[in-house]
C-alpha positions as CSV (number, residue, x, y, z in Angstrom):
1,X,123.5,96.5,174.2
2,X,120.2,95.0,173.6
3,X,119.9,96.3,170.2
4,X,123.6,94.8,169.3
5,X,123.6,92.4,166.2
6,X,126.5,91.0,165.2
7,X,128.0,91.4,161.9
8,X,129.2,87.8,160.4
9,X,129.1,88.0,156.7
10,X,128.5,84.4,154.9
11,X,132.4,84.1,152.6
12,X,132.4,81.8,149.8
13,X,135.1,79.4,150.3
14,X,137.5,80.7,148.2
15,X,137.2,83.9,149.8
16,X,138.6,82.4,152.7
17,X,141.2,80.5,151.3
18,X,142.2,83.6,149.7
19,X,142.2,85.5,153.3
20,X,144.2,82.7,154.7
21,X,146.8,83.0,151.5
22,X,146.6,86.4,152.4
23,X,147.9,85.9,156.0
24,X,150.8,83.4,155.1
25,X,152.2,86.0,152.8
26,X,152.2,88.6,155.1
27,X,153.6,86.1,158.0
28,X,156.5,85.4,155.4
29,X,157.3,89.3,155.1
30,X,157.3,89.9,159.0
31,X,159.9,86.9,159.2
32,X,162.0,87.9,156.3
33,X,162.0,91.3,157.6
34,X,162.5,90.4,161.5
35,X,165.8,87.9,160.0
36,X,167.2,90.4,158.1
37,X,166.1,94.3,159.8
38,X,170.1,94.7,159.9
39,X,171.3,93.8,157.0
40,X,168.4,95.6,155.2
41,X,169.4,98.9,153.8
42,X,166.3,101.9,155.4
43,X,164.0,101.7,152.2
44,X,163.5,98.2,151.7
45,X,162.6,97.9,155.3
46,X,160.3,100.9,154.7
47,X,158.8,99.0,151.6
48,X,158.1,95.7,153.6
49,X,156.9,97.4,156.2
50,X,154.7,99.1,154.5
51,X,153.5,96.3,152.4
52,X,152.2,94.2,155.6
53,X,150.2,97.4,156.9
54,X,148.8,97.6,153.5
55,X,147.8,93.8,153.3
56,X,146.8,93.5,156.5
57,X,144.0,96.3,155.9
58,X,143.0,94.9,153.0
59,X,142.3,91.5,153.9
60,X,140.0,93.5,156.7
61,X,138.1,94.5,153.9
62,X,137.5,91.2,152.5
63,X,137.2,89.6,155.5
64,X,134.1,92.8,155.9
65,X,133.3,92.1,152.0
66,X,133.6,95.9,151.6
67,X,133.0,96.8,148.1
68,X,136.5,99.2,148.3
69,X,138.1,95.6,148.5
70,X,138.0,93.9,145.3
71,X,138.3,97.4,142.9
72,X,141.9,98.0,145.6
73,X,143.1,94.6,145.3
74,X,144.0,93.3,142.3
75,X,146.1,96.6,141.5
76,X,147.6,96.0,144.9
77,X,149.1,92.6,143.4
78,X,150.2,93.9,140.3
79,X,151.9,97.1,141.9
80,X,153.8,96.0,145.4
81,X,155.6,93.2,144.1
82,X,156.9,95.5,141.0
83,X,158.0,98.2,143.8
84,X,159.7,95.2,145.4
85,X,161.6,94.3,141.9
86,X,162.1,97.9,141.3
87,X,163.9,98.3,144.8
88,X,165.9,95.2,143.8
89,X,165.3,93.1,146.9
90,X,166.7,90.5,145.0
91,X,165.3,86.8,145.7
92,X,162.7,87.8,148.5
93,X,160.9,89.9,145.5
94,X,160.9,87.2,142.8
95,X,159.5,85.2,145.9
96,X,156.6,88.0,146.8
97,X,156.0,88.1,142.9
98,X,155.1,84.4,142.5
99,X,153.0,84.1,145.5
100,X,151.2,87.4,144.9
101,X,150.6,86.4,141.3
102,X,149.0,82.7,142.7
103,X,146.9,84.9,145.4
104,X,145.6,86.7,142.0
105,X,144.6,84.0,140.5
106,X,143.0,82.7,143.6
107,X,141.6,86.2,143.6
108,X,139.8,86.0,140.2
109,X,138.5,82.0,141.2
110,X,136.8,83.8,144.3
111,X,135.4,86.8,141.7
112,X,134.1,84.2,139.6
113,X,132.3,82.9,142.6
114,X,130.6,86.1,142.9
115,X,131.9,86.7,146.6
116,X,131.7,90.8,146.1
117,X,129.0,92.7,148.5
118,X,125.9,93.7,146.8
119,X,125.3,97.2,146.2
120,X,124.4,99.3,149.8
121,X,120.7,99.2,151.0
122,X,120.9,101.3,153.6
123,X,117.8,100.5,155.1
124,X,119.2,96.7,155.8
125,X,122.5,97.5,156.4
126,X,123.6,97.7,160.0
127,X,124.5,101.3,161.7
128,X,128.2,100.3,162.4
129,X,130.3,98.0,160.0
130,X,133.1,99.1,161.5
């Protein structure tokens, strides 16, 4: 344990109020899924299910400014809420597509900002990041 560091990396703020975005949206899926798990025909439960596993490993990433993280998630805003449209989940999917389209351009302001990780030096980088 003595040679333990702990691994806080500095976030711009707009990385972080893009994380918290992040979290609201997936907060809204969990309830509209837990309001409406019967009424919900198998594979739109499926697709909002998997939706909040797949945010909720990618705001890891940022959160760990992983350099996978910003190349994964701007398609991830463009393509989950046109599988919601395409499933026609009716209002709940024009609702995902507005909010996931303000978290983009959130996303580009934090870009701009220059919040990505610089490129590996192993030498500084610590064993474990995980």
């Amino acid at each position: 344990m003595s040679k333990f560091r702990p691994y806080h990396p500095k976030l711009h703020r707009a990385v972080k109020r893009y994380s918290a975005i992040q979290y609201v949206i997936v907060l809204g899926i969990m309830l509209f899924l837990s309001f409406n798990m019967h009424s919900l025909p198998m594979h739109h439960q499926l697709i909002a299910v998997i939706t909040v596993v797949v945010m909720c490993i990618q705001n890891g990433f940022i959160l760990l400014r992983a350099r996978v993280a910003l190349a994964v998630e701007g398609p991830r805003l463009l393509i989950f809420p046109l599988l919601w449209v395409a499933a026609g989940m009716g209002i709940a999917a024009l609702v995902y597509s507005v909010f996931s389209f303000a978290a983009l351009m959130v996303l580009v302001n934090a870009v701009r900002h220059k919040n990505h990780r610089p490129p590996l030096h192993l030498a500084n980088e610590p064993e474990n990041l995980a």
